[in-house]
C-alpha positions in Angstrom: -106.0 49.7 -37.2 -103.1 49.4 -34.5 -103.0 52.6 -32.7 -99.0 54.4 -32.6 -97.4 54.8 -29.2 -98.1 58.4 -27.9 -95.8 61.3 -27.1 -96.5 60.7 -23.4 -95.4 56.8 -23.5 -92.7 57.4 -26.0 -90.8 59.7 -23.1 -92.0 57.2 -20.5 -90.1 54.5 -22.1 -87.2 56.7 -22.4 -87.1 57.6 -18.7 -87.8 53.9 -18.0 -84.4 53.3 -20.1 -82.1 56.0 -18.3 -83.0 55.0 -14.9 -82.2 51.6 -16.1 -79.0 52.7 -17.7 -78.2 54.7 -14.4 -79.1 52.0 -12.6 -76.3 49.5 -14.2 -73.8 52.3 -14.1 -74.2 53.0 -10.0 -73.8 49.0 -10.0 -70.8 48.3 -12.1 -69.1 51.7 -9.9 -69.7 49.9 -6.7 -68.4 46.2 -8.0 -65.3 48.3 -8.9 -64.9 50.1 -6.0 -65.5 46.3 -3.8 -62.7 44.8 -6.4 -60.4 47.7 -5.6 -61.0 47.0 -1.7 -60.3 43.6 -2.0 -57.1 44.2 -4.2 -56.0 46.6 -1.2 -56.2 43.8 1.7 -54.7 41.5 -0.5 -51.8 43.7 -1.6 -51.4 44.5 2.4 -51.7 40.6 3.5 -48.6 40.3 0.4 -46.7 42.7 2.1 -46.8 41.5 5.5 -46.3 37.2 3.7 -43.1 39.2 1.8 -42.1 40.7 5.2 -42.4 37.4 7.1 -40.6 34.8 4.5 -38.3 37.7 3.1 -35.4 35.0 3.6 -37.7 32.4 2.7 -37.8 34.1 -0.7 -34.7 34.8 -1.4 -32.9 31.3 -0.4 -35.9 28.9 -2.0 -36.5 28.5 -5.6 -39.7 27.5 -5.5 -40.7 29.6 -2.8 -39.5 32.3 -4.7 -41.4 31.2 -7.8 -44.8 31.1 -5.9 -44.5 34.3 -4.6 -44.1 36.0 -7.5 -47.4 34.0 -9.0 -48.9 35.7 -6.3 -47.5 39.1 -7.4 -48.9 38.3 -10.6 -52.2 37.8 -9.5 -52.7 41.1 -8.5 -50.8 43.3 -10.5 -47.7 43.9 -8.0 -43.6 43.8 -9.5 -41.7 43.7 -6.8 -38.5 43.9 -9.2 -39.4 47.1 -10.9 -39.9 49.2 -7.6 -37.2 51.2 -7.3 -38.9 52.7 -3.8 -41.1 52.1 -1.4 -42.0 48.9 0.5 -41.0 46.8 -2.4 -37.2 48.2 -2.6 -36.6 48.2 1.6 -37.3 44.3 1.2 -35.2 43.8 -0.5 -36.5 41.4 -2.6 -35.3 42.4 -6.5 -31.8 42.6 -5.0 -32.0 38.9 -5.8 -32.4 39.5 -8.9 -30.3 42.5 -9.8 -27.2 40.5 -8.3 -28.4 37.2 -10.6 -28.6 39.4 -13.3 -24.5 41.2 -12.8 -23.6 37.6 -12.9 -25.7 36.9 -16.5 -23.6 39.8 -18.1 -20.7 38.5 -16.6 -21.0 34.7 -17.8 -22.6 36.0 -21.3 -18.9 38.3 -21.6 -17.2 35.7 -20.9 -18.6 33.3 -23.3 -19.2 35.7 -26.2 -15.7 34.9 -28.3 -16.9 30.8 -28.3 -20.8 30.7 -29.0 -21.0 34.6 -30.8 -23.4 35.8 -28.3 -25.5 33.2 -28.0 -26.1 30.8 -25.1 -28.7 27.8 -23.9 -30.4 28.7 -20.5 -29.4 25.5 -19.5 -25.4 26.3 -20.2 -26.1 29.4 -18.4 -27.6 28.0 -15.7 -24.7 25.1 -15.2 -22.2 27.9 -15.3 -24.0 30.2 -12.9 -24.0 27.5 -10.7 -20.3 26.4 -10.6 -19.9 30.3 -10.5 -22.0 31.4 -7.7 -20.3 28.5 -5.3 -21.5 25.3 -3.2 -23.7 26.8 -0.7 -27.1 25.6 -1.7 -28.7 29.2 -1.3 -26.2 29.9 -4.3 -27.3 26.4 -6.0 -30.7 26.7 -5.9 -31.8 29.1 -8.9 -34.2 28.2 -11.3 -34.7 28.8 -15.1 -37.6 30.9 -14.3 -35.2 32.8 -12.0 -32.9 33.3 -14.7 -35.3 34.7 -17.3 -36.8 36.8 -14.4 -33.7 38.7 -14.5 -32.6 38.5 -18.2 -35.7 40.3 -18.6 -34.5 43.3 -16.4 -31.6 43.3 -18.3 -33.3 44.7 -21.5 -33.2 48.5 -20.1 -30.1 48.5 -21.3 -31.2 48.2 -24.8 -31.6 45.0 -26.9 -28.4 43.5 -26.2 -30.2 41.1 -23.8 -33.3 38.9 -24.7 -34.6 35.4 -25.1 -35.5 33.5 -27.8 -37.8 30.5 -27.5 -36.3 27.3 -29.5 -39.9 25.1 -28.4 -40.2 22.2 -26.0 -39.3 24.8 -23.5 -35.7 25.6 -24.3 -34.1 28.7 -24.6 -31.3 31.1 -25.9 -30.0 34.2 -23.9 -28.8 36.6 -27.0 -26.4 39.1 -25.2 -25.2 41.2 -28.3 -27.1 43.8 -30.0 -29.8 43.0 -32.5 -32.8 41.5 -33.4 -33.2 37.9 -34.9 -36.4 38.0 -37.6 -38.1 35.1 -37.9 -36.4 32.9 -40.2 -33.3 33.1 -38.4 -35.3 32.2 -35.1 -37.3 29.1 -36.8 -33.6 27.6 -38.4 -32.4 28.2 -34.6 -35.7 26.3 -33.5 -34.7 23.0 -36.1 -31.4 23.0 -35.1 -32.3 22.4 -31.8 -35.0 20.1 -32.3 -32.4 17.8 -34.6 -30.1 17.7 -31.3 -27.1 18.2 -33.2 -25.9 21.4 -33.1 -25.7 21.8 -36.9 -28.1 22.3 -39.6 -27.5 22.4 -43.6 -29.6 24.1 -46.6 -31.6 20.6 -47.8 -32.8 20.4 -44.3 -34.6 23.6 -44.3 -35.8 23.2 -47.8 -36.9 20.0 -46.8 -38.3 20.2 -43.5 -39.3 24.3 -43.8 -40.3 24.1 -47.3 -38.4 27.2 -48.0 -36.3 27.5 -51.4 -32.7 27.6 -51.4 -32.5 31.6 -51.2 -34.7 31.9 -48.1 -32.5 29.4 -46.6 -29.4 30.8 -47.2 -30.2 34.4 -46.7 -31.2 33.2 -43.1 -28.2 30.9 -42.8 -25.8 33.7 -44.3 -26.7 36.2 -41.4 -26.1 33.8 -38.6 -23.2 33.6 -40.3 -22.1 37.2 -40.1 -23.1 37.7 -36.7 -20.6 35.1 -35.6 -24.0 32.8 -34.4 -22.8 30.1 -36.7 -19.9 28.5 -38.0 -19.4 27.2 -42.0 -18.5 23.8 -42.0 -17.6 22.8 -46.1 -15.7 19.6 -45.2 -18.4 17.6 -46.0 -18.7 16.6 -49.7 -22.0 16.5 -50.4 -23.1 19.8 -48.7 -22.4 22.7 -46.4 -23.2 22.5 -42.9 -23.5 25.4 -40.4 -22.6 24.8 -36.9 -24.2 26.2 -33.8 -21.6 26.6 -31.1 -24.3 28.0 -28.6 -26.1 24.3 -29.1 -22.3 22.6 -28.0 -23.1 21.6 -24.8 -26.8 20.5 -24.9 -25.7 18.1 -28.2 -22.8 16.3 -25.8 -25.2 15.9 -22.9 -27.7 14.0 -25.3 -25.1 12.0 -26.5 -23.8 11.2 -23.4 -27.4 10.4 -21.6 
C-alpha cells in the first residue's frame, strides 16, 4: 500500500511553492521597474526630437503624423497637456488653431448640408481658407480628425462618423446618430450618388419598410436629408453633405 505524504513534506512543498511564488513576484517587479526606465529615456529622447524639429512638426504633414505615432507608442498626448513641456512647445497650438477654423467652416456650411460634412469637403475648404502658403496647404485628414476630436469637450456637437472605405462625416450639431441612421449614411455613400430611397435599403439592408423609414424620417427632421417626391415611382432622400464628393466622381 502507497504510503501518504507526511506533515513534514506537506509544509515542505508549501514553502517550496511560496519562495517560488516570491520568486516570480520580485521578477515581474524588476521587468516593470526596467520597462518604466526605458519608457523614461525614451519620453526624454521625445522631448529633446520635439524640441529640435518643433518647426519641422508643425509645417510637415507627414512629419507631423510620425511624430505623433511616436507619441503613441509610449503613452504621451502632446495635445492634451495643458502645462508643462508639452504646452511651452507649442506643439497642440497646431491643432487648437486647425480646430477654430473647423467650427468656423462647419458654421458656415450648416444652413446647406444640415450639419453634416465629408472630411474631404472640409479639407478642400480649409485649404482655400487657410491661404496659398504651403505650410497652410499641407494638412492632412489625419490632421483634421486629430483636432475634430479635441473639439468634443465642448459636448457632442462635434464627432465623426465612419461611412467605410475610409471616408468620413464631421457632424457639428448636437446629437447622436444610432446605428441605422449611420449604416443608411454608409449606403449612400457607397452608391456615390448622394441619394438613397426606401427599396434600396429593404433591398440591400434587408430591413422592412418601417425600419427604413423610421431611420430615413429622422435624417429627415434633423435637416441631414432632403425629400425628393418628384420621382414617380418612389421617394428619394437626398444627402446634401454627399454634394460634392457625387460631382467629383462624375467629373473624374
Amino acid at each position: 500500500m502507497r504510503r501518504r505524504a507526511g506533515v513534514g513534506a506537506i509544509q515542505k512543498q508549501q514553502l517550496e511553492r511560496e519562495k517560488y511564488r516570491e520568486k516570480g513576484s520580485e521578477i515581474q517587479e524588476n521587468q516593470f521597474l526596467q520597462m518604466q526606465k526605458q519608457l523614461e529615456v525614451f519620453r526624454e529622447n521625445l522631448e529633446e526630437f520635439a524640441t529640435k524639429h518643433k518647426n519641422e512638426i508643425k509645417k510637415n504633414s507627414e512629419f507631423r503624423k510620425q511624430f505623433q505615432e511616436m507619441c503613441a507608442a509610449i503613452g504621451v498626448d502632446p495635445l492634451s497637456s495643458g502645462k508643462g513641456f508639452w504646452s511651452v512647445l507649442g506643439i497642440g497650438d497646431f491643432y487648437y488653431e486647425l480646430g477654430v477654423q473647423i467650427v468656423e467652416v462647419c458654421l458656415a456650411t450648416n444652413y446647406k448640408n444640415g450639419g453634416l460634412i465629408t472630411l474631404e469637403e472640409l479639407r478642400t475648404r480649409l485649404i482655400a481658407a487657410r491661404g496659398k502658403a504651403k505650410k497652410h496647404q499641407d494638412i492632412t485628414n489625419e490632421d483634421l480628425l486629430a483636432a475634430v476630436k479635441k473639439l468634443k469637450i465642448f459636448g457632442n456637437g462635434f464627432t465623426v462618423i465612419s461611412i467605410g472605405k475610409g471616408k468620413w462625416l464631421v457632424q457639428s450639431i448636437p446629437g447622436e446618430l444610432n446605428l441605422d441612421q449611420t449604416l443608411v449614411l454608409q449606403k449612400a455613400s457607397s452608391l456615390g450618388t448622394a441619394w438613397i430611397s426606401i427599396s434600396m435599403l429593404t433591398g440591400d439592408l434587408g430591413w422592412n419598410e418601417t425600419r427604413a423609414e423610421n431611420a430615413l424620417n429622422h435624417l429627415v427632421k434633423e435637416g441631414l436629408a432632403w425629400v425628393d417626391s418628384q420621382d414617380p415611382k418612389e421617394t428619394l432622400y437626398w444627402f446634401p453633405s454627399m454634394f460634392s464628393d457625387c460631382v467629383a466622381a462624375a467629373a473624374s
